[in-house]
N, C-alpha and C positions, 0 to 999 in steps of 0.2 A: 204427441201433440206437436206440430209443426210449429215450426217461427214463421211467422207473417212476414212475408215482404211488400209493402200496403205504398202507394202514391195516386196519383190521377192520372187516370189514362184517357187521353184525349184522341176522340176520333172525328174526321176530319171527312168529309164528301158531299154529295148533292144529296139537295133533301130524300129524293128514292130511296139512295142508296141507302143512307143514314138510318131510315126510317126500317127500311130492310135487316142492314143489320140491328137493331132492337129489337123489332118483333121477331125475327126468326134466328138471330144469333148469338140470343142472350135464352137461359131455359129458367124461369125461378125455381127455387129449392128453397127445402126449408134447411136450419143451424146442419144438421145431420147428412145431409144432402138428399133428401127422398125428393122426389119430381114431382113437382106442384102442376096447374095447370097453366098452358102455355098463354105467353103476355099478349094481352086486347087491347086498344085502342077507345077510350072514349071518346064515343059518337059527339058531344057536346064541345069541348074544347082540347080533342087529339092529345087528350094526356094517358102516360103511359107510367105505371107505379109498379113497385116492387122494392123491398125490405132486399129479398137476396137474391140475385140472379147467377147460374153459371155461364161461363164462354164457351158456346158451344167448340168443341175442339180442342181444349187446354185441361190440361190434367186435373188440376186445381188451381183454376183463377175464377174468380167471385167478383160482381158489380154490386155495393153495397148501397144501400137508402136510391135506389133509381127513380127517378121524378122529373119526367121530360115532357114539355109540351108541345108538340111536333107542329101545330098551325101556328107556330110562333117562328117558323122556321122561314126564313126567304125563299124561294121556288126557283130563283134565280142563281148560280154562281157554287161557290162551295161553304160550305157550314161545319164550324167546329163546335163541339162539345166536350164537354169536361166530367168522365164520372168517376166514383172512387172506387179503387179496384184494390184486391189484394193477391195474391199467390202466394203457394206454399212452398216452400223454402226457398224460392226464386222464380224468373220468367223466362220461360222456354222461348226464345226467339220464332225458331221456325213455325210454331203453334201460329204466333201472333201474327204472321208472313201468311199461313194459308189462309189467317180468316180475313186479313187485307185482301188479298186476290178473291176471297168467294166472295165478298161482298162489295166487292169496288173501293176499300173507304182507305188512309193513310191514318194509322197509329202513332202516336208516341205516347212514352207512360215515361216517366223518373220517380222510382222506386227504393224505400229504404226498409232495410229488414238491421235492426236494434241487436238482434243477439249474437249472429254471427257480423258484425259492423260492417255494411256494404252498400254500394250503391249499386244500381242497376240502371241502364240509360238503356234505351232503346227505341228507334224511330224508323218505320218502314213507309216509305212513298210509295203508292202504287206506281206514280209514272213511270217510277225505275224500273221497277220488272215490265209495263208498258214499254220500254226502251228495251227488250231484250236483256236486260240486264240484273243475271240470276241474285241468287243470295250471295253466292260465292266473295262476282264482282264487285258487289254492294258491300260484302265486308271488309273487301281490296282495298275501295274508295275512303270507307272510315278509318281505315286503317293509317292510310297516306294522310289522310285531313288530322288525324291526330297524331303524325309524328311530324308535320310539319308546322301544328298550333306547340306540339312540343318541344324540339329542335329550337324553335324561334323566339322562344322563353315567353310565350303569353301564355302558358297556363304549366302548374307542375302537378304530377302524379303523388294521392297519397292514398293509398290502401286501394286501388284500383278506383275513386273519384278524381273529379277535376278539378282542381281550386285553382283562381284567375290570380294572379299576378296582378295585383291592384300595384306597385310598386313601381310596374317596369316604367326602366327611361323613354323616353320617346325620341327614336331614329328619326334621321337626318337622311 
C-alpha cells in the first residue's frame, strides 16, 4: 500500500481547453482502478461528476470527489480551478509537462505526503514551453529563482520545503 502524496492541483486555461482536459483527460475508475465509463457532460447545467478519476498519463495520480460546472465558466480569458489530487508515493513531473502540452492548460499542484515528510511543489506554464523553452530550461530557471530567493535570505530550506523568513530585516 503506497503513502499518498495528496494537495490541490490547480489547472489553469481557456474554457475549451479546460473543458477538454476533464472530459478527455481525466478516466474515472473505481477504489481498485477498473475503468469506469468515460465522463459526460450534463446537458442541463454543464456539470461534470465523479468520486474518482485517473490522469490520463501518470502512473498513479487520482482526482478525488470531481464536481465541476463548466457553464459557470467565462468564455472569455483564462480560468482556473482547483481539484484534489493525490499520487502515489510522489508526482512525476514530466507526466504532468505532457498532459500541459496535450491539453493546452498550466498546472500547479503543492503536495504533502505525511509518511515519508515531504513536500512536493510543482508548476508548469504552457507559455514556457510556447517560448521554446524545454523542461530542461525551465528547471534551469527554477533553479536560479531559488538560489537567488535563497542566497538573499527570504526564504530557508528545511527537509527540501520552503519556509519564508517572516523575521528578515528590511534593506536599505
Amino acid at each position: 500500500m503506497p503513502n499518498w502524496c495528496v494537495g490541490t492541483l490547480r489547472v489553469r486555461g481557456t474554457k475549451e481547453n479546460l473543458t477538454k482536459f476533464v472530459l478527455e483527460g481525466l478516466q474515472p475508475v473505481t477504489y481498485i482502478g477498473e475503468v469506469l465509463e468515460a465522463l459526460k457532460m450534463d446537458d442541463d447545467n454543464g456539470r461534470v461528476k465523479c468520486s474518482r478519476c485517473w490522469i490520463k498519463g501518470t502512473r498513479r495520480g487520482f482526482i478525488l470527489d470531481l464536481d465541476v460546472f463548466t457553464y459557470d465558466w467565462n468564455d472569455e480569458g483564462k480560468i482556473a480551478i482547483g481539484l484534489e489530487a493525490e499520487f502515489a508515493w510522489g508526482i512525476s513531473s514530466e507526466e504532468l509537462l505532457n498532459s500541459c502540452k496535450q491539453y493546452g492548460v498550466d498546472m500547479r499542484i503543492h503536495a504533502f505526503e505525511c509518511g515519508m515528510c515531504f513536500n512536493q511543489i510543482i508548476e508548469y506554464i504552457v507559455r514556457l514551453e510556447r517560448e521554446n523553452c524545454g523542461l530542461k530550461e525551465y528547471k534551469k530557471h527554477q533553479e536560479r529563482a531559488n538560489e537567488i530567493r535563497y542566497h538573499t535570505g527570504d526564504e530557508s530550506w528545511h527537509r527540501g520545503s520552503v519556509v519564508v523568513n517572516e523575521n528578515k530585516k528590511k534593506r536599505k
